[in-house]
N, C-alpha and C positions, 0 to 999 in steps of 0.2 A: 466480497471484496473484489471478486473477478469482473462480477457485473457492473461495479462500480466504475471501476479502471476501462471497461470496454464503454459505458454511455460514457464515459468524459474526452473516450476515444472518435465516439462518432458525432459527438457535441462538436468538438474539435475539426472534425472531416465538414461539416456542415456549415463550421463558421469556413472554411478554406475555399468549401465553393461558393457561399456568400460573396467572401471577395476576389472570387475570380468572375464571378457573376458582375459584383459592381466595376470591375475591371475594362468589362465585355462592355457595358453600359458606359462608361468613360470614351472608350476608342469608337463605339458605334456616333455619342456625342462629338468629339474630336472629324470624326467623319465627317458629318453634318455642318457641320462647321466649315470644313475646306468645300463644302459645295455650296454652304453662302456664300461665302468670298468670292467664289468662281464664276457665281451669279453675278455678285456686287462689280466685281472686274469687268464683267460682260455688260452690264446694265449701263458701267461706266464709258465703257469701248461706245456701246450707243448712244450715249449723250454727247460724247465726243465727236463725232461723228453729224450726229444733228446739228452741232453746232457749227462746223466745219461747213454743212450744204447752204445753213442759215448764214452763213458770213458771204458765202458766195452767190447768195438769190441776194443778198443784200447791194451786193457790186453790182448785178445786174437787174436791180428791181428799180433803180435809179430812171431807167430808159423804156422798159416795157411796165404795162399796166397788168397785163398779164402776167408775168414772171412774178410779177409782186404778191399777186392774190397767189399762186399756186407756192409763192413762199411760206405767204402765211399761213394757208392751208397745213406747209409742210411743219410752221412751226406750231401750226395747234396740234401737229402729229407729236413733234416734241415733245411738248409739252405734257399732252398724253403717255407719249412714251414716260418721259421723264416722271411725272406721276402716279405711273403703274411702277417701274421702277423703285420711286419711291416708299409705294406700299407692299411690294415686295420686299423692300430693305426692312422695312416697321413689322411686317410678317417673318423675316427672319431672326429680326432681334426678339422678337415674342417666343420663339421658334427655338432660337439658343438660352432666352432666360427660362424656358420652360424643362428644355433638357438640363441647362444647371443646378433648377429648384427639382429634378426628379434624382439628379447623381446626387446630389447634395441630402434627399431624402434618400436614396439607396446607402450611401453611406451612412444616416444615422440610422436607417436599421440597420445595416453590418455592427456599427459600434453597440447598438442594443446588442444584435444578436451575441456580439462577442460579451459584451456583459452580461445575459443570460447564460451562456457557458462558461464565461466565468462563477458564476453564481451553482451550475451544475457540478464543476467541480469544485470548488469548496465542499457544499452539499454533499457531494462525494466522498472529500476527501473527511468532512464530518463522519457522516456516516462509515466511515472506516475505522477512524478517531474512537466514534460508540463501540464497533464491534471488537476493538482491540482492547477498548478500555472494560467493556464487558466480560472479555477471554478473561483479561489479566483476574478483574474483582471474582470470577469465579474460580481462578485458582489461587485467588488468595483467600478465599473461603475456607480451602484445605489447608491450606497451612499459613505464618502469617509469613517466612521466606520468600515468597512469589511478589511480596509490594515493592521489593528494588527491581525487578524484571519489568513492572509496571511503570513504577518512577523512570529509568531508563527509555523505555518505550515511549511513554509520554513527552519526554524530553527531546527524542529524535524527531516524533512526527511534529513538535511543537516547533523545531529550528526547519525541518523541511517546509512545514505552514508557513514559517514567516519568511522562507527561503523564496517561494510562490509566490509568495504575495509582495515581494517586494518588486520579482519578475512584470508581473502582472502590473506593479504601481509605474513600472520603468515602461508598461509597452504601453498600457494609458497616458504618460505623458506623452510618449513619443505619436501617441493619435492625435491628441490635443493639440499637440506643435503643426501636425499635417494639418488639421484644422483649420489651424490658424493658416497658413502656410492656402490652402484652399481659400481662404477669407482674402490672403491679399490676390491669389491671380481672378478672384473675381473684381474684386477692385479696377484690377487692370483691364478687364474686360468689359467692367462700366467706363474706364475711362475711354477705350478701345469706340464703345459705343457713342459714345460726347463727341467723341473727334470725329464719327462719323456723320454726324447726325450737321455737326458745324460745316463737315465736307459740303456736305449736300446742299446747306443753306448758303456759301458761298459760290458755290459751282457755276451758278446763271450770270456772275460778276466777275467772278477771277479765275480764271483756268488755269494758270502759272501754279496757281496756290495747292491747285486743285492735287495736282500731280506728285507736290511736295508733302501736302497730306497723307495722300493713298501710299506713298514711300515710307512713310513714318507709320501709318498701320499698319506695311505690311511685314515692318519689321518689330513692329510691334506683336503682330501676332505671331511671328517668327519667336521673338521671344519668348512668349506667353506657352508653346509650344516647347521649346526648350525647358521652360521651370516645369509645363505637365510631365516633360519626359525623365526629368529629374525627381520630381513628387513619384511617378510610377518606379523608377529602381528606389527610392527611399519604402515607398511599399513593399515592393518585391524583398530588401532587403529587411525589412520589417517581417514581412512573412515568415523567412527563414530562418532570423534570432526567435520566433518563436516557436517553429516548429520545433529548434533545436534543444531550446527549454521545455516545450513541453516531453522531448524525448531524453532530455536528462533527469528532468522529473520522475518520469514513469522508470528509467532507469534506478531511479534512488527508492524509489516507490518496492519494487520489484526485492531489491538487494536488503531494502528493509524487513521486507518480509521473508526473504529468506533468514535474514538475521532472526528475526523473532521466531521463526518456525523452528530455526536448531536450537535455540535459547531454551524454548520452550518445552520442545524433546529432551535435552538435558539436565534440564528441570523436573520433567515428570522421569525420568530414569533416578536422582538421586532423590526424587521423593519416594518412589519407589523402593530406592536403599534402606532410605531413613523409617516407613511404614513397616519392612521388615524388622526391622531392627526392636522397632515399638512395639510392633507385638509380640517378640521376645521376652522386651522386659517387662510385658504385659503378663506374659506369663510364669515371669519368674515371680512380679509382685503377687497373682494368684496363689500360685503356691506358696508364699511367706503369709497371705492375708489367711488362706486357710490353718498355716498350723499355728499363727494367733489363734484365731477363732476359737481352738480346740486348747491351748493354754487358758484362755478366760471363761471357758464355760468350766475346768475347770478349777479356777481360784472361783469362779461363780458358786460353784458347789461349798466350798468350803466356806463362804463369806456366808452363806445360807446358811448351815450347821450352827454358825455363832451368834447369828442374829437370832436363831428360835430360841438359845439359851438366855440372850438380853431379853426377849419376851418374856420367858417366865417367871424370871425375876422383876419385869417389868410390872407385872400381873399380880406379883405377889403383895410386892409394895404398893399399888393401887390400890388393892384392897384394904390394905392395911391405912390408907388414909381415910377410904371412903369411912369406913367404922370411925374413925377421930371424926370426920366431916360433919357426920350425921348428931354425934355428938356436941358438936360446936354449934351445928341448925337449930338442935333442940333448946341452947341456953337460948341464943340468939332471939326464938320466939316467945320465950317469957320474958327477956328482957323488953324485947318490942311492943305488947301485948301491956306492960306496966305503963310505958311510953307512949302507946296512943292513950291510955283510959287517960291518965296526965294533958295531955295535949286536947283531947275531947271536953274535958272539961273547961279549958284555956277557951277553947275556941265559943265554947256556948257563951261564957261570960260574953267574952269578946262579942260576939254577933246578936246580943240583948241589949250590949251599951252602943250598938250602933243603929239598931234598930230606933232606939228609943231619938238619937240624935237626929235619925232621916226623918221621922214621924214630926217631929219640931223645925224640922226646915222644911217640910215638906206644907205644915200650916200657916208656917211667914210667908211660902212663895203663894200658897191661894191667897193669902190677905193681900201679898202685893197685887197677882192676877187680879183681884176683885176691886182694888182702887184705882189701876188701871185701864181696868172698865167702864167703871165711872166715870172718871176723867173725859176717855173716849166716846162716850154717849154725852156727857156735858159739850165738850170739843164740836161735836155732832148736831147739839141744839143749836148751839152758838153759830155755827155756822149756817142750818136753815135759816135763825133770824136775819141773818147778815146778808143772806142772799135774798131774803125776803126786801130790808131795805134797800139793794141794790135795783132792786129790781124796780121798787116804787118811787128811786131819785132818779132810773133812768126813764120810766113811766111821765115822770115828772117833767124832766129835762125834754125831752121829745115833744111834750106838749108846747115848751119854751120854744120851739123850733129848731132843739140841736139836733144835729143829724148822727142820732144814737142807734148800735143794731140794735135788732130786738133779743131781749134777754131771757125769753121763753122756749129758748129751742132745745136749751138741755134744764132739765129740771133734777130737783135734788128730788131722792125716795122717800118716802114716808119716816119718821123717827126712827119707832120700830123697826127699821130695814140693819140700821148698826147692831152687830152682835157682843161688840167691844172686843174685834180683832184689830178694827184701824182700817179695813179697806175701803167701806162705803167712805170712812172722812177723809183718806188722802183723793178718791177722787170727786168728792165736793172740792176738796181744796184745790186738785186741778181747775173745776168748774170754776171754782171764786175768781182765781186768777186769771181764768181767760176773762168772763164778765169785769174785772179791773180793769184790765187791757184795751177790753173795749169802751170806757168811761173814762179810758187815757185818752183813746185814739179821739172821743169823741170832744175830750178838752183842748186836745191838741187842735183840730178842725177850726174850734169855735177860735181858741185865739190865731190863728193863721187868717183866718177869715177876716178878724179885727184887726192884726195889722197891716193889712191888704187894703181895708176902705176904715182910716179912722176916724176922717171925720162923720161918716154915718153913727148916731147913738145906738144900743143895743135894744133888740127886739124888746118891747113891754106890752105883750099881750094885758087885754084887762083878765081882772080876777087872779093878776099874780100873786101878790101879795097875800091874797086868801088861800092861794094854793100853798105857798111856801109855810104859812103858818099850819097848814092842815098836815103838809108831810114832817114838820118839826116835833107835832103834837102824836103824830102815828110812831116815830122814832122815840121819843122819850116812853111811851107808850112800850114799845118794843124795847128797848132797854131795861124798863122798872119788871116786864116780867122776866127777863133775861135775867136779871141779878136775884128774883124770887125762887126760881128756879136752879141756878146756882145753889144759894143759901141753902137748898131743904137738900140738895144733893149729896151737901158737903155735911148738913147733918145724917143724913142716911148713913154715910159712910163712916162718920164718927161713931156713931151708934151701933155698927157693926162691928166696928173695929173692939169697942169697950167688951161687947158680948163674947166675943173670939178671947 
C-alpha cells in the first residue's frame, strides 16, 4: 500500500515537472516572439526610411540624370531590402507557427502524461482496493463477523474513488476549457498574421495605413500577451487545486488506513475473546459428549442381552416352520407331478392336431408354389415370342425406311434360364418395355416426318406387300404355337394338381 501511495507520489512530481517544463517552453516561445516583432519593427523602420530617400531622389531626380539612376539603384536596394524583410517576416511566421504546433504538442503530452498518472493512480488506488479487499476475505474466512468491517471498508474507498474521480473529472474540464481557451489565442494569432501579411501588401501604396496597422497589431499582440498571462495564473492556479486535492486525497488515504488498521486490531482482539471462549465450550461439550458415550455403550450392552433372547426364540420358531415347510414342499410335489402328467398329455394331443394341420397347409402352399411357377415360365415363353415378334416388325419396319434402333442389343436368355421366381421375367418385361418405347419413338418420327412434307406419298419400297404378308404369316405362326403351348401347360398343371 506504501509503494503504491509513494509511485502515485512520483507519478505526480513528474506530471509537476512536465508542466513546468511546458511552462519553460511557453515563455522561451513568448521570447521569440517579442524578437520577431522587434525584427518586424526594425525591418519596418527600414522600409520607412527607403521610402523617405526614394521620395527625395524622386524631387531631385527630376533635374540630374544621375541622381535618378543612383535612385533607382537605391530603390532596387529597397526593394531587396524590402524583400528580404519580407522573407524574414514569412521565416518568422513559420518560426512562431512552428513553436505554437511544438507547445501545443508539449502540452498534449503533459495532458497524456497527466492521464497516464492519472491512470497510475487509479491502478494504484485499485490495487489497494485488491489488498484491502483481500485482508478483509481472509479474515472473514475466520469468522463470518469481519463482512461488516469489509462492507464498511469497501464503502469508504468506494466514496473516496468516486470523491477522485469526480476531482479529476473537474481538473479535465478545466484543461479542456484551457484548450479551448489556447484554440482561440491562436485564432488571434492567425488573425495577428493576416493583418500582417495585408500590412505588408499595402505598404508600397499607403503608408498612413501602414502605421495604423502596426498600432493595431501591436495592441494586438499587447493583448494576446495579456490572455497568455492570464491562461498562465489559470494554470498556476490549476496546479495548486490540484496539488491540494491530491494532498487531501493522500490525507484521507492515510486516515483510512489508520481507521482500518485499529478496526482491524479490534477486531482480532475480540476475536481473540470470542476463540477463547469457543474453546471453552469446546470443552465443556467434550466432556458431556464423553460421558454420553459411556451412558450408550451402556444401554448398548443391555439392548444386546435382549436381542440374543429375541434370537432364540427367533430360531426356535424357524425351525418349527421349516419342518411345516418341508411338509407342505412334499404335497406340493405330488400335487404338481399329477398336474404335469395331465398337462403332458394335453400338450401331445395338442401338437399332433397341429402338426397334421401344418403338414396340409404346408401341401396347398407347394401346390400354389408349383402353379405359380408355371404361370411364371408360361409368362416367360410369352414373352420371348413377343419379343421375338418385336423384333421381326422392327426388322421389318427398318427395311420400310423407318428410322428404328436396333433391337438386338439386349437379348432375352434362353427358356431354361427362368427358375419360376419371377426375376429373369420382370427383367424381360423391362427389356419389352424399353424395345416398345422405342417402336413409339420410332412411330412417332414417322408421323412427324409426314406432317412436316405431306404432300410427298409414303415410301413404297417394291416387295412390300410380300413382305408384310410374310411377317403376318410368321406372327399367326407364333401365336398358334403360343396358345399350343399354353394349352399343354395348363394341362400339366391340371394333371398335377388332380394327383396331389
Amino acid at each position: 500500500m506504501c509503494r503504491s501511495l509513494t509511485l502515485a507520489s512520483e507519478n505526480q512530481r513528474a506530471a509537476e515537472r512536465a508542466s513546468q517544463s511546458l511552462q519553460e517552453r511557453l515563455a522561451a516561445a513568448q521570447t521569440a516572439s517579442r524578437e520577431k516583432d522587434a525584427k518586424i519593427s526594425q525591418m519596418k523602420y527600414l522600409i520607412d526610411e527607403a521610402e523617405d530617400r526614394y521620395q527625395a531622389l524622386l524631387t531631385r531626380g527630376m533635374e540630374e540624370t544621375e541622381g535618378l539612376a543612383r535612385l533607382n539603384m537605391q530603390l532596387a536596394q529597397s526593394k531587396a531590402i524590402a524583400h528580404a524583410a519580407q522573407e524574414d517576416l514569412e521565416k518568422a511566421r513559420s518560426d512562431y507557427a512552428s513553436s505554437l504546433e511544438d507547445a501545443r504538442l508539449a502540452a498534449r503530452a503533459a495532458e497524456q502524461h497527466a492521464a497516464e498518472s492519472k491512470a497510475r493512480g487509479a491502478e494504484a488506488r485499485r490495487a489497494q482496493a485488491s489488498y484491502l479487499e483481500g485482508l478483509i476475505q481472509r479474515v472473514d474466512k475466520s469468522l463470518d463477523s469481519v463482512s461488516s468491517l469489509q462492507a464498511e471498508a469497501g464503502r469508504i474507498l468506494g466514496d473516496l474513488c468516486e470523491t477522485q474521480e469526480r476531482s479529476m473529472h473537474v481538473l479535465t474540464s478545466r484543461l479542456q476549457k484551457m484548450e479551448t481557451q489556447w484554440a482561440g489565442v491562436e485564432d488571434l494569432v492567425a488573425v495577428i498574421d493576416t493583418t500582417m501579411g495585408t500590412l505588408s501588401a499595402v505598404l508600397g501604396k499607403q503608408e498612413f495605413r501602414t502605421v495604423s496597422a502596426a498600432e493595431e497589431a501591436q495592441s494586438k499582440v499587447i493583448m494576446l500577451e495579456g490572455l497568455l498571462s492570464s491562461e498562465r495564473a489559470a494554470r498556476t492556479s490549476l496546479i495548486e487545486e490540484k496539488q491540494q486535492a491530491e494532498a487531501s486525497h493522500r490525507t484521507a488515504i492515510e486516515m483510512l488506513q489508520r481507521t482500518a488498521d485499529e478496526r482491524l486490531e479490534s477486531e482480532r482482539q475480540r476475536l481473540n475473546l470470542r476463540l477463547s471462549s469457543v474453546q471453552g465450550e469446546v470443552m465443556q461439550l467434550k466432556a458431556a459428549c464423553e460421558a454420553d458415550h459411556a451412558e450408550a455403550l451402556r444401554l448398548l450392552e443391555l439392548e444386546r442381552k435382549q436381542m440374543d433372547k429375541l434370537v432364540d426364540a427367533a430360531r426356535a420358531e424357524v425351525a418349527y416352520k421349516d419342518a411345516k415347510i418341508a411338509e407342505m414342499v412334499q404335497e406340493l410335489r405330488s400335487a404338481g407331478d399329477q398336474a404335469l402328467g395331465t398337462l403332458s398329455a394335453r400338450h401331445t394331443e395338442e401338437f399332433e392336431r397341429l402338426e397334421n394341420l401344418h403338414s396340409k397347409e404346408v401341401a396347398n402352399y407347394q401346390a400354389r408354389l408349383k402353379a405359380i411357377q408355371v404361370n411364371v415360365r408360361s409368362a416367360w415363353g410369352i414373352g420371348q415370342l413377343l419379343f421375338q415378334d418385336m423384333l421381326s416388325l422392327a426388322k421389318h419396319l427398318f427395311k420400310m425406311g423407318w428410322d428404328v434402333k436396333q433391337l438386338d442389343k439386349g437379348t432375352i436368355p434362353p427358356k431354361d434360364a427362368e427358375d419360376g421366381t419371377g426375376a429373369e421375367l420382370a427383367k424381360a418385361s423391362s427389356l419389352l418395355r424399353l424395345h416398345f418405347s422405342h417402336l413409339t419413338e420410332a412411330v412417332q418420327d414417322f408421323a412427324r416426318k409426314a406432317q412436316q412434307t405431306p404432300s410427298l406419298p409414303p415410301p413404297t419400297p417394291q416387295g412390300q406387300t410380300a413382305d408384310w404378308k410374310t411377317l403376318a404369316k410368321e406372327l399367326r405362326t407364333t401365336v398358334r404355337a403360343e396358345r399350343c403351348i399354353l394349352w399343354a401347360e395348363q394341362r400339366t398343371h391340371l394333371y398335377a394338381t388332380s394327383t396331389d
